[in-house]
N, C-alpha and C positions, 0 to 999 in steps of 0.2 A: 191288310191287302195292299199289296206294292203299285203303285200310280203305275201313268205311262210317260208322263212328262219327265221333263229334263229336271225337273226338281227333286225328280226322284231315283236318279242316275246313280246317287250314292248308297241309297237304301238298296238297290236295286244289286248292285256290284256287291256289298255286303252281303246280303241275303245269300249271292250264287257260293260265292268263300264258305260262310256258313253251312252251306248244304253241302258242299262239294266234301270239307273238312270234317263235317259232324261238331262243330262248337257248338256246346252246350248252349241255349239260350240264357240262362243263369249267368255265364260271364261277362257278357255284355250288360245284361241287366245292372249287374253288381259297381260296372264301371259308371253306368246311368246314377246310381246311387252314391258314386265317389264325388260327382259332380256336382251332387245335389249336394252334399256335404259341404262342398267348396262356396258355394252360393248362395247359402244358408250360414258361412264361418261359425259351421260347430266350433265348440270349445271340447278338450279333450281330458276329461278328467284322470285319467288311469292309462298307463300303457295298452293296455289292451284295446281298450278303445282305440287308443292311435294307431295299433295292429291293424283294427278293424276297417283302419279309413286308408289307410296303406295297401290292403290286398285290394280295398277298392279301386284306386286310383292306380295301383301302380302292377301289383300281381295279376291283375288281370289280365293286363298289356303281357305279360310275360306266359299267359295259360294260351292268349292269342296264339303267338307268334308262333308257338310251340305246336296248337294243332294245322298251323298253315306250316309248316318247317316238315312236322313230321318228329318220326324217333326211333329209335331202334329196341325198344324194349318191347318185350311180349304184352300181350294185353294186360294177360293179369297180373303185373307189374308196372302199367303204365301209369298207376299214382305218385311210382318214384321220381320219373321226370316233370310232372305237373307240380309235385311237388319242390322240387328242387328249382322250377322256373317262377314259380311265386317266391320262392327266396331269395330268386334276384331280382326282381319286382321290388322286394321291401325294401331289400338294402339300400338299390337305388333311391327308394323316396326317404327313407331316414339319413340319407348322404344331402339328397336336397336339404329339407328339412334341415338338417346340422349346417350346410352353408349359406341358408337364405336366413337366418334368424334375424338379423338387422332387418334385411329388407323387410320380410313378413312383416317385423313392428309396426315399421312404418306405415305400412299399410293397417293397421289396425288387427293385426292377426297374429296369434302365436300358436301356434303347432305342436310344442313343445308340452308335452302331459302336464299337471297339476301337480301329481304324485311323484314324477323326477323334478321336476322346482325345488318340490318341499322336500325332497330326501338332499339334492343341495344347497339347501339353506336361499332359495330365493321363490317369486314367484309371477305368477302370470302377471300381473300389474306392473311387477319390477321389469319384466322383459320391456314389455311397452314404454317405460318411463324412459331405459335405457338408449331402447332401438331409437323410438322417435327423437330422442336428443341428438345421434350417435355417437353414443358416449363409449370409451373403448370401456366394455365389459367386466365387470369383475369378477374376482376369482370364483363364486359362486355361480354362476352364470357359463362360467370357461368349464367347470366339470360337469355340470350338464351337459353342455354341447360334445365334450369328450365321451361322457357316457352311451350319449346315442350313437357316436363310432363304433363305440365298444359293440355297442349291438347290432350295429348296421357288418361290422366285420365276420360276427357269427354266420349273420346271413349267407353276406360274401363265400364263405370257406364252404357251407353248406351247399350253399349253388355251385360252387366251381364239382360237386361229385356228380354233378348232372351233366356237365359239357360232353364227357364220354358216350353219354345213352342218346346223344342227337346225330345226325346225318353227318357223317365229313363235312361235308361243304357249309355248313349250317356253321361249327365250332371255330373259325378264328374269326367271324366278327361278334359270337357271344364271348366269347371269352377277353378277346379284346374291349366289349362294351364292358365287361367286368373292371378289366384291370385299370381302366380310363378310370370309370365314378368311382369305385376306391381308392383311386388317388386324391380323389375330393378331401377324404380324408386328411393325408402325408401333408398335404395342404396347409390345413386347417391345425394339424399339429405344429408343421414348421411355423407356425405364425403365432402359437401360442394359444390356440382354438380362440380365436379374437375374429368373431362370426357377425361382427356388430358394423365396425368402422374399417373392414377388409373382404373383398370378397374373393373364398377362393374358389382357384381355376387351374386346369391340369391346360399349362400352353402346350401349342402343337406341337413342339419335340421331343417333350414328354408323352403324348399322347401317340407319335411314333415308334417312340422308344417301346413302350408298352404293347403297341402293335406288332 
């Protein structure tokens, strides 16, 4: 039950978007759950799992936007764009993810699955040893960080077939919020994916160019 107080101005505003839109209660939940993740610093054994913590925190935000935006697909069709907006959801947080790897160390956290560690020959402890020193990265380390582009780029390519099924007015600042965080990427390559003792950043004229 929604208060009446001012403390509850934000539940309150929520709630009417909710109704107005029809969002699922499910994705909010789900992003409740990404949060807990974060404040709890799961450890992520398997890619999948780190899927799992990605549509939390970040696809979510992207199923949001999407029933406040709107879309132009038939209903029974409308999994295409839901889908296609969790895709750029992940890729966005696997971009993060791939540029904050230092920082996260340091903070006691790595992001980074178990199962890509150990297919590049490094691992969770290593990360931590690294980041907290900030010691520039070794080459086992630098393909992981590569590898999660690689996947985070699938996303990318995947999302951009959804910009077409949103509203005109909707598609030059998704596609622009695309083309920006995959430059996190070009980034992170130009520099030798050295995610540790660099942090990259798409500057403004870049980030115009792209717009």
């Amino acid at each position: 039950e929604l208060g009446a107080g001012p403390e509850h101005a934000i539940d309150r505003a929520f709630y009417a978007v909710a109704a107005r839109t029809g969002l699922p209660q499910a994705v909010a939940a789900r992003l409740l759950d990404g949060m807990e993740q974060d404040a709890r610093g799961t450890r992520y054994q398997s890619y999948e799992e780190l899927l799992g913590y990605c549509f939390n925190v970040a696809a979510t935000v992207g199923l949001m936007m999407t029933y406040v935006m709107g879309h132009r697909m038939p209903r029974e069709r409308e999994h295409e764009v839901l889908l296609r907006a969790a895709d750029l959801g992940i890729g966005m947080q696997l971009s993060n993810i791939a540029r904050d790897v230092g920082e996260d160390a340091r903070r006691g956290r790595v992001y980074l699955p178990d199962d890509l560690l150990a297919a590049c020959g490094t691992s969770h402890d290593e990360v931590l040893r690294i980041g907290g020193r900030a010691e520039p990265p070794p080459p086992e380390l630098r393909r992981a960080v590569r590898e999660l582009l690689v996947r985070a780029e699938a996303h990318y390519r995947a999302a951009a077939q959804g910009i077409p099924m949103l509203p005109p007015a909707s598609r030059l600042a998704i596609r622009s919020a695309q083309l920006i965080y995959s430059g996190i990427g070009d980034r992170l390559r130009a520099q030798g994916y050295d995610a540790v003792t660099r942090r990259a950043y798409v500057p403004l004229g870049a980030k115009l160019l792209r717009v």
